[in-house]
C-alpha positions, 0 to 999 in steps of 0.5 A: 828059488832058495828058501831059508829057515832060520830057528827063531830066537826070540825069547820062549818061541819054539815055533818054526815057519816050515814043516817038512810038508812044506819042504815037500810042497817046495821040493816037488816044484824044483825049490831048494829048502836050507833049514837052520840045524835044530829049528825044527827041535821045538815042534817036535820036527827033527833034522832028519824029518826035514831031509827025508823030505828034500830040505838041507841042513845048515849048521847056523843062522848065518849060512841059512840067511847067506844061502837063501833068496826067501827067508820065511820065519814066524816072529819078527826078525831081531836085530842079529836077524835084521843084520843079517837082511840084504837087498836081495832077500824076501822076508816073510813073517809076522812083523807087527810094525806099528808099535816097533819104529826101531824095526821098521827102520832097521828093515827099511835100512837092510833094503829087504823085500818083507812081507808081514803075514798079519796083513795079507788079506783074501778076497773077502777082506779076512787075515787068513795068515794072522787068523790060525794063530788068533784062533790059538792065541783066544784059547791060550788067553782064558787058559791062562786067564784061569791060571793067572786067577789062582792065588798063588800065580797073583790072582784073586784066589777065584775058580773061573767055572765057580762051584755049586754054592759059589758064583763063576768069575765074570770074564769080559772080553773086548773085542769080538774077533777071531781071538775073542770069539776063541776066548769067550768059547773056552770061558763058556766051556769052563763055565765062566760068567762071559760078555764080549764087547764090541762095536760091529753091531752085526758082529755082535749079532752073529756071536749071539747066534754063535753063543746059543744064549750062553754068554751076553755080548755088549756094544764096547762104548767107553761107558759100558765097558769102564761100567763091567770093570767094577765087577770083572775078575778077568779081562782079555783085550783082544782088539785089532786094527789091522796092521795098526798100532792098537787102541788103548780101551782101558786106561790106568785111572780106570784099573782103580775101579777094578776089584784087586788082584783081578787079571789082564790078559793083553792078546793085542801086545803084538800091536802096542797093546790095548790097555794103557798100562801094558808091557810085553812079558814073556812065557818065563816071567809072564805076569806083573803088577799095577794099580793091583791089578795082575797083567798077563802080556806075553808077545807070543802066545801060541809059542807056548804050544808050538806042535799045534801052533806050528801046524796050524800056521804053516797050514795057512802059510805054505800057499803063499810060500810056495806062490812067492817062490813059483812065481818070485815076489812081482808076479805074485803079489801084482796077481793078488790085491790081498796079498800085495797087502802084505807089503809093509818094507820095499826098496828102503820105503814103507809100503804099509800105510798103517805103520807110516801113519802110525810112526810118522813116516813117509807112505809109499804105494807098494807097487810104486817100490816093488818096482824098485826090487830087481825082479 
């Protein structure tokens, strides 16, 4: 198989989906890797990185997507990228869906076999290709939390960890996943006054154990978390359904309770956001206001470091990658329950439940449209 990497475009990302380890992985087994001239550059990775490891070097986007048989990336393909897309291409990349039906349809249109990283599952249920960048994104959340909180960036004018004399910020976080986990330890660590909120009762208890006393955790009813509004000055939504559009557990009305020029960071924007009044921002104009209260909702998070970023996502990726090019897209994902998972656009069909739900579309069973891609 040919495997293609284009640079990403989208605004402030500076991720790429292929290191040279992976180059070497594919190489070693007979693959050729055609990389996009430059698409290494913001990881730190160099052309010459990747040739010394068996890759090709392409000189635009255009030549990678009319060489290669699988294009993997790391953001969701835009719509020069989606052009580019043909019935005999697998794509492979976080999508995110759900909140985007002008994508969908643009995917369904191109007639590509796309795999979303964000819902392939492993034998236990768990998203092994979204946690990495959950991990990273939870830790960038309370970083920039921080940051936003500084009076000049439009925040309260508060320090997260507090002084001798003068109390931490109350951080509260919604969500008790990968990405809140991550953001409530970077919180407890800059010594903030911290409480997770979820509705998995056993999650809850786990998290107790995981804190050691050090942050309070909190069933996420409407009423408990609308109640630590009133005294919070950063709350990081961090809410999942995987796959799906996200639900909103903040509403406009409610930021009224909130103190002025407290801050939002919104980690579930990917999937529609979590609080009512959120829009996608990006790293280079990342913050605006409503109702006072500063949001902070940029669509790519871990973008914003991408040498650790790159790594850790190409860490969980390269098996499947290199599975889907050993094997080809049937066998692979007919191998693997988890995997097929991640079929969410086959043969012009959605193939992801979620997403059709979500937009109102016909749902088609992913083996039934697999069957329609020439194998």
């Amino acid at each position: 198989m040919k495997v293609g990497v284009p640079t990403e475009i989208k605004t402030d990302e500076y991720r790429v989906a292929l290191t040279p380890a992976g180059v070497r992985e594919l190489a070693d087994r007979g693959h050729e890797v055609v990389v996009q001239a430059g698409a290494g550059e913001g990881s730190g990775i160099t052309d010459e990185d990747y040739t010394s490891q068996g890759a090709t070097i392409l000189p635009d986007a255009d030549a990678v997507f009319a060489e290669a048989d699988m294009v993997v990336k790391v953001k969701e393909p835009q719509p020069e990228e989606v052009a580019r897309l043909e019935p005999r291409h697998v794509l492979f990349t976080y999508l995110h869906l759900a909140p985007d039906p002008a994508l969908t349809q643009g995917l369904v249109d191109s007639g590509a076999t796309c795999i979303a990283y964000e819902t392939v599952e492993d034998a236990r249920g768990r998203l092994p290709l979204l946690a990495p960048m959950s991990e990273v994104a939870g830790k960038i959340a309370t970083q920039a939390g921080a940051f936003i909180l500084e009076k000049p960036l439009g925040g309260r004018g508060i320090l997260l960890g507090g002084v001798p004399g003068v109390p931490a910020a109350k951080v509260k976080i919604i969500g008790g996943g990968v990405v809140g986990m991550n953001a409530a330890f970077i919180a407890i660590g800059m010594e903030a006054d911290v409480t997770v909120f979820d509705r998995n009762i056993d999650r809850l208890r786990e998290l107790d154990v995981a804190f050691g006393g050090r942050a309070d955790t909190c069933f996420a009813s409407t009423l408990s978390i609308e109640e630590h509004l009133v005294e919070a000055d950063l709350v990081i939504g961090a809410v999942l359904v995987a796959g799906a559009r996200a639900p909103h557990v903040v509403t406009r009305e409610q930021l009224k309770l909130m103190k002025r020029h407290a801050v939002l960071v919104d980690v579930s924007i990917d999937q529609g956001g979590c609080f009512e009044t959120s829009r996608p921002t990006t790293h280079t104009d990342p913050t605006y206001q409503e109702e006072g209260i500063t949001h902070y909702c940029v669509a790519n998070m871990p973008g914003a470091v991408p040498v650790t970023s790159t790594w850790a996502l190409t860490n969980a990726t390269m098996p499947y990658v290199v599975k889907l090019a050993d094997q080809g897209v049937h066998r692979a994902l007919d191998a693997d329950a988890g995997f097929m998972l991640g079929l969410n656009v086959a043969a012009g069909k959605v193939t992801y439940e979620p997403v059709a739900r979500d937009q109102g579309l016909e749902f088609t069973a992913p083996r039934e449209a697999l069957a329609a891609v020439p194998a």
